[in-house]
C-alpha positions in Angstrom: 3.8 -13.1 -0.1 3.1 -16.8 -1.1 0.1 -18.7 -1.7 1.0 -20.9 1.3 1.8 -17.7 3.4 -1.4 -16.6 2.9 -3.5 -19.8 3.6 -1.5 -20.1 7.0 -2.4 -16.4 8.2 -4.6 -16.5 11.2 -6.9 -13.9 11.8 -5.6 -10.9 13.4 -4.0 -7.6 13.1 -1.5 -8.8 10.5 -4.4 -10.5 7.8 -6.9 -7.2 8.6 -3.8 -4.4 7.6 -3.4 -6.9 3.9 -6.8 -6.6 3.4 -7.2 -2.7 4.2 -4.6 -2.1 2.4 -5.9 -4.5 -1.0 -9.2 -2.1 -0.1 -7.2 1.3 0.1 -9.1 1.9 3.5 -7.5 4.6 6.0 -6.0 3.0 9.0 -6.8 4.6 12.2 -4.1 5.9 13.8 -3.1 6.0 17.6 -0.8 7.2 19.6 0.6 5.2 22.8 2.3 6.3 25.6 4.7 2.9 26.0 7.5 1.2 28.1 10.8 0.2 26.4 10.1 -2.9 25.7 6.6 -1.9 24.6 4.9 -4.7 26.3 2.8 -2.2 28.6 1.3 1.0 27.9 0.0 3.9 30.0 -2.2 5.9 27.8 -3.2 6.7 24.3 -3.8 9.6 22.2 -5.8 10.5 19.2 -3.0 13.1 18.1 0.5 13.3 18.3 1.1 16.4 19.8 -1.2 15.5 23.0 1.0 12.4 23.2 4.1 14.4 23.4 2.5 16.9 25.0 2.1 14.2 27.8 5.4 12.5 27.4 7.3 15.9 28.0 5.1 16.4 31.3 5.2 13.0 33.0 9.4 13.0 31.9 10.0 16.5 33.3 8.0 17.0 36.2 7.6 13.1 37.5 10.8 11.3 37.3 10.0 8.5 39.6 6.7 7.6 37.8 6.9 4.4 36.3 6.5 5.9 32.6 10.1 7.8 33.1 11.9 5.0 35.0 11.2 2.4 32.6 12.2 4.1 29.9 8.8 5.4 28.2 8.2 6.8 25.2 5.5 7.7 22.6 4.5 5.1 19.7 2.5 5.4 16.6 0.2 2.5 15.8 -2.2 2.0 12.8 -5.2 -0.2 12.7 -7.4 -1.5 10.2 -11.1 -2.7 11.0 -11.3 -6.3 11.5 -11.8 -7.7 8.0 -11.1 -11.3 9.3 -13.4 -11.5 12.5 -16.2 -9.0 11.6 -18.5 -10.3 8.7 -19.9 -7.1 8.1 -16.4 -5.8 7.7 -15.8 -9.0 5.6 -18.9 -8.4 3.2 -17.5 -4.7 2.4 -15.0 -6.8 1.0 -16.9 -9.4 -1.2 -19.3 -6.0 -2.2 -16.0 -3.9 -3.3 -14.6 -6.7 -5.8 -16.6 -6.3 -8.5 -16.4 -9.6 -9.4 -18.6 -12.7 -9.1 -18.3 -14.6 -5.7 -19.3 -17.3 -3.8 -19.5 -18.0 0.0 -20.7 -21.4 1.8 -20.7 -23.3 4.5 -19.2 -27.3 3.9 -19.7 -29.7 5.3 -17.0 -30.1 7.8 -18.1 -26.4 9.6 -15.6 -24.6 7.5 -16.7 -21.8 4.9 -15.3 -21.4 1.4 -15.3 -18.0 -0.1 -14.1 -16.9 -4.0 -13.7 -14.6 -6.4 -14.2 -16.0 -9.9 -11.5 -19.3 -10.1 -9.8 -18.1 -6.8 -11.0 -19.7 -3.8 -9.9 -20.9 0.2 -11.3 -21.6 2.8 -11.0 -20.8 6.7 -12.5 -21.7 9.7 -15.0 -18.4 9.4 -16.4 -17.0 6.7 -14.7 -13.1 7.3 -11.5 -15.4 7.3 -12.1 -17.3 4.1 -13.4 -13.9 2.7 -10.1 -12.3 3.3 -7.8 -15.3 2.3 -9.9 -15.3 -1.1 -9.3 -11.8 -2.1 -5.5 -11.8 -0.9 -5.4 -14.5 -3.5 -7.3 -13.3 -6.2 -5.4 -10.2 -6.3 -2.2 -12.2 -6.2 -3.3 -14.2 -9.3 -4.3 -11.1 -10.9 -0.6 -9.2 -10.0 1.3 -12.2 -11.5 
């Protein structure tokens, strides 16, 4: 991933999984009882086999449910806390590094956040946390 890539990323799933994975934190995973397209789902599970447990049931015994007849089936998803909305989240973040770091609020309403000579910025601090340490460890990796 670039430089630019990174200072693009909104906050969201895709910036919070980077970050838990630059931490090493342990994703929660879920398990989702889905349509085919996977735009709707119809229940979730905290272990696989009680998803497919459930799959097998609403599939065999309840063909016209909407779950069968749309062509359901069981998805794994994993999900990292919120390291670029949730500044307590974020601060785990500045408190991990090690390092020396900075965070402010300019002038303009935007917060700057850094980790030595690394810096960005973002429209909230857990965002310009997490854009700072994405970059720092890109600097250190190259």
């Amino acid at each position: 991933m670039t430089k630019a890539e990174i200072l693009a990323m909104k906050p969201g799933p895709e910036l919070d999984e980077l970050v838990g994975k630059l931490m090493g934190a342990t994703p929660v995973v879920k398990w989702y009882a889905m349509n085919k397209n996977e735009t709707a789902y119809f229940m979730d599970f905290e272990c696989r086999r009680l998803a497919q447990d459930w799959h097998v049931k609403i599939t065999g015994e309840y063909k016209n449910h909407r779950y069968s007849s749309d062509g359901g089936h069981i998805v794994r998803k994993e999900f990292y806390r919120q390291y670029s909305a949730d500044i307590s989240a974020a601060m785990e973040i500045l408190e991990s590094s090690g390092d020396q770091f900075f965070l402010r609020k300019t002038p303009s309403g935007k917060y700057a956040a850094g980790f030595l000579n690394i810096s960005s910025m973002g429209d909230t601090a857990p965002e310009a946390i997490c854009k700072a340490a994405l970059l720092a460890k890109m600097e250190v990796t190259t």
